[in-house]
Structure formats: structure tokens, C-alpha cells
N, C-alpha and C positions, 0 to 999 in steps of 0.2 A: 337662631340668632335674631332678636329685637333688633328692625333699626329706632334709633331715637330719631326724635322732630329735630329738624333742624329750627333755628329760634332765630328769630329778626334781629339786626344788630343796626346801629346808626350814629353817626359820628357827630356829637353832640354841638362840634364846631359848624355846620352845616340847618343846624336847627334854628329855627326863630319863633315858631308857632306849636306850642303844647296847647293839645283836646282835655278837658276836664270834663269826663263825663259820670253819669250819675244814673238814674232810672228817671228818673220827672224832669229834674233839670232846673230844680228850684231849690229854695232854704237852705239848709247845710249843706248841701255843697257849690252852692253859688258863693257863698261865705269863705267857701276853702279856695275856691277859684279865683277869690282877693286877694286872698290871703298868700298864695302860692306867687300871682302877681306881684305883692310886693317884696316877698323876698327877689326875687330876678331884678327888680327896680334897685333895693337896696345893695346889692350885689356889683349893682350897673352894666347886668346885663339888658341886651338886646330882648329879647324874649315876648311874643304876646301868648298869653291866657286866655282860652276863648274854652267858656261855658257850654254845656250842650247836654241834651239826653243823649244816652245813650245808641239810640236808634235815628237820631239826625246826626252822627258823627262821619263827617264825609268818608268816601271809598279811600280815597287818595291822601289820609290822613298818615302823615310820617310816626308821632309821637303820643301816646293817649294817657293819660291818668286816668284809670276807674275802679270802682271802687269792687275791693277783694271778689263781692258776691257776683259780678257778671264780668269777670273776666272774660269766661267763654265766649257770653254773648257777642261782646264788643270784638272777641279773635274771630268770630266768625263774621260780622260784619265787615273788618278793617285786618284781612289776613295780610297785609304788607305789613302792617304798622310794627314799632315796638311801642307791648304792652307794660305798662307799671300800675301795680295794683296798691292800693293804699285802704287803709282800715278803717282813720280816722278822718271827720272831712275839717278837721281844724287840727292844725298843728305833728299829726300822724311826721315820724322820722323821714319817712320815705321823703318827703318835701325838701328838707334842709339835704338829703343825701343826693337828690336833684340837680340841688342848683348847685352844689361843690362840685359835683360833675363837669356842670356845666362850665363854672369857671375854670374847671383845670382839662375841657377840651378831652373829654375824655368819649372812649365810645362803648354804649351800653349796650346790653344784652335783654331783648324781651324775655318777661317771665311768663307768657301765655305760650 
């Protein structure tokens, strides 16, 4: 009998601070980390954006956006955290599926 991982969940009403992390930490996805910022603005939520590589994303990080390719990396970094992985660093769905979350309070489930 496999046991399965158990997977981070987090109560998106409790949240104010989403990681967007990257590999470098520059160009596209600093772009997508406006971009992501202002949807939550336009939305009028609460919410800050903070940029970062990958490998500077603090231990004690609740929530992360990173991008599909270093899932791993960042679950083994930030094993608390729930992880969201996204494809595109502009406009990728995952973003808009985000913040309607967010508005409707809802609690997510890490996909790492």
C-alpha cells in the first residue's frame, strides 16, 4: 500500500504576501510579478507581490508562484509553503484562477 504525500493547504483569507519566484529573478518574470500585482490591486485586494529567485525565497514563506520547471526545487527549499506552479510568466491562467480565489476566500491546495 503507497502512502500518498500529504500536500500544504492554506486559507487564502489569512494570506497577504505571494513569492514569485523564477531561476535569476529578472525579465520575465519580474514582468509577470506586476502583472500578477495588479490584478490583486484591480480586484482590490489586500495582497503584496514580492519578486525573488528562487533560492532567496525565505523558509517561512506561506505562498509561492514558480515557475512549472523548479517546482521541486522551491518544495525542497520552502517544504511548508503551498506551491503554485505556472507556465507562462505573462498572463498564464493560473494567475486570474489566483486571485478569484482569493476573492471568494477560499483554501488552496499545494500542487508540489
Amino acid at each position: 500500500m503507497s502512502e500518498e504525500k500529504k500536500r500544504n493547504t492554506i486559507d487564502l483569507s489569512t494570506v497577504n504576501l505571494v513569492w514569485f519566484a523564477c531561476e535569476a529573478g529578472a525579465g520575465s518574470s519580474l514582468m509577470g510579478a506586476r502583472s500578477l500585482s495588479k490584478k490583486f490591486k484591480k480586484a482590490k485586494l489586500n495582497v503584496e507581490v514580492k519578486h525573488s529567485p528562487a533560492r532567496a525565497v525565505p523558509e517561512d514563506a506561506q505562498l509561492v508562484l514558480v515557475h512549472q520547471g523548479m517546482m521541486q526545487q522551491i518544495a525542497s527549499r520552502v517544504p511548508g509553503a503551498v506551491i503554485i506552479p505556472y507556465k507562462m510568466f505573462l498572463n498564464d491562467p493560473i494567475f486570474d484562477k489566483l486571485v478569484k480565489a482569493f476573492v471568494d476566500g477560499k483554501t488552496i491546495v499545494s500542487r508540489a
